[in-house]
N, C-alpha and C positions, 0 to 999 in steps of 0.2 A: 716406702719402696720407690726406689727412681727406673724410672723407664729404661730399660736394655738397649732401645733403639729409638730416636727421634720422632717425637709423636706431633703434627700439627693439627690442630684443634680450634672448632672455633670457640671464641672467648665466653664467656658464661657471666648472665645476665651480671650478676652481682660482681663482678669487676670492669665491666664496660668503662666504668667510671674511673676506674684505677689506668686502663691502659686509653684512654680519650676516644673511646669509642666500638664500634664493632667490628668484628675481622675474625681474622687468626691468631693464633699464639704458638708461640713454640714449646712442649715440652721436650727440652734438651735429655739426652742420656749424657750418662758419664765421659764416654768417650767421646763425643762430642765436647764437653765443657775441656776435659783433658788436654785434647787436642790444640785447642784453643789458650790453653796455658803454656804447652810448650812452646808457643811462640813468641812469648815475652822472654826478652835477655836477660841476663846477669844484669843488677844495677837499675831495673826496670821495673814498676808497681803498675797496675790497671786494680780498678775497682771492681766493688760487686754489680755494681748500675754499669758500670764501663762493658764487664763480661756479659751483661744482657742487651745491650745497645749492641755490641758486636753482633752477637748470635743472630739480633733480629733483622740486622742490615743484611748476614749471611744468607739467612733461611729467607729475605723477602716475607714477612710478617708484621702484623701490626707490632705486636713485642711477644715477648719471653718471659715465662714465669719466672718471678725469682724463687719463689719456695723450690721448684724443681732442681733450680739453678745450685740453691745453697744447698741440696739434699746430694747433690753429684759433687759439690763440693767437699762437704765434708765424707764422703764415702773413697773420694780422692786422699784427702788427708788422711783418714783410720787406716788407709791401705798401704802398707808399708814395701811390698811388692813393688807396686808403682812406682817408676820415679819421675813424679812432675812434680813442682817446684812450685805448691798451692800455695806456700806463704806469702807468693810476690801478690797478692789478691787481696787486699784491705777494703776496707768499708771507706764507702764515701767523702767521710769527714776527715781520715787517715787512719781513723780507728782501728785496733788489733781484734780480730775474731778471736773470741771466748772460748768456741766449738771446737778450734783444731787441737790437737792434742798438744797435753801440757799447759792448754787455755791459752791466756795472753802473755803472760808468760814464753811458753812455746813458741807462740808466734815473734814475739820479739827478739829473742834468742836466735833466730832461725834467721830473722830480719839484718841484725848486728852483725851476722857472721856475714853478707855482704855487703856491707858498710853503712847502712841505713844506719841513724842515730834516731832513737827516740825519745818521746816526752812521756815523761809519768804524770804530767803536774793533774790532770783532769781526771774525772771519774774513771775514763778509762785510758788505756796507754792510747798514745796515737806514734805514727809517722813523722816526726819533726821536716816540713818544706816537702812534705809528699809529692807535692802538685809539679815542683820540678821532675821526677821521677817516673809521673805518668806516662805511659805508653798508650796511641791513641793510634788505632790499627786502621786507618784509610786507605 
């Protein structure tokens, strides 16, 4: 279950390590991550680390959880009501999210219809030249 409204929190022992130390963290809600996606354009990708790098520079935090992150994510994608435009959100490497509907598949379908080309060759689809495409929100 993802947070209804932005929760900061301090970090807990057992990821001190994951986030380089002690602090805060952001548990983002949905409409928070949402929000956050409608401001990438047409023709434009950010990652899943990208979208928690934003949120933590926003919120002033040490970082952002990503489990929360990807739990507001995919509750964006199952919501068909909604319309923000989740697909522009790959995985780090360029990788296609399994999770949103239709799998990777979906996602790449969804990618192609604004011009993205992709690769199959790899265990999983990716973004072919992603990194030109990145949108880096400063």
């Amino acid at each position: 279950m993802e947070p209804q409204e932005d929760a900061i929190v301090d970090i807990p022992e057992n990821r001190v390590k994951f986030f380089g130390g002690t602090g805060k963290m952001l548990l983002p809600s949905a409409a928070t991550v949402a929000a956050l996606i409608k401001k990438i354009p047409e023709h434009r990708l950010i990652t899943t680390n990208g979208l928690c790098q934003e949120l933590t520079r926003q919120f002033k935090v040490r970082g952002t959880c990503p489990v929360t992150t990807q739990k507001a994510l995919q509750a964006m994608a199952h919501d068909s009501s909604k319309n923000v435009a989740y697909w522009r959100v790959i995985k780090s490497n360029g990788g296609l999210i399994a999770r949103f509907p239709g799998g990777a598949e979906g996602h790449a379908k969804l990618l192609k219809e604004e011009g993205f080309t992709m690769d199959f060759k790899g265990k999983t689809p990716k973004v072919k030249n992603f990194q030109e495409s990145l949108l880096h929100l400063d």
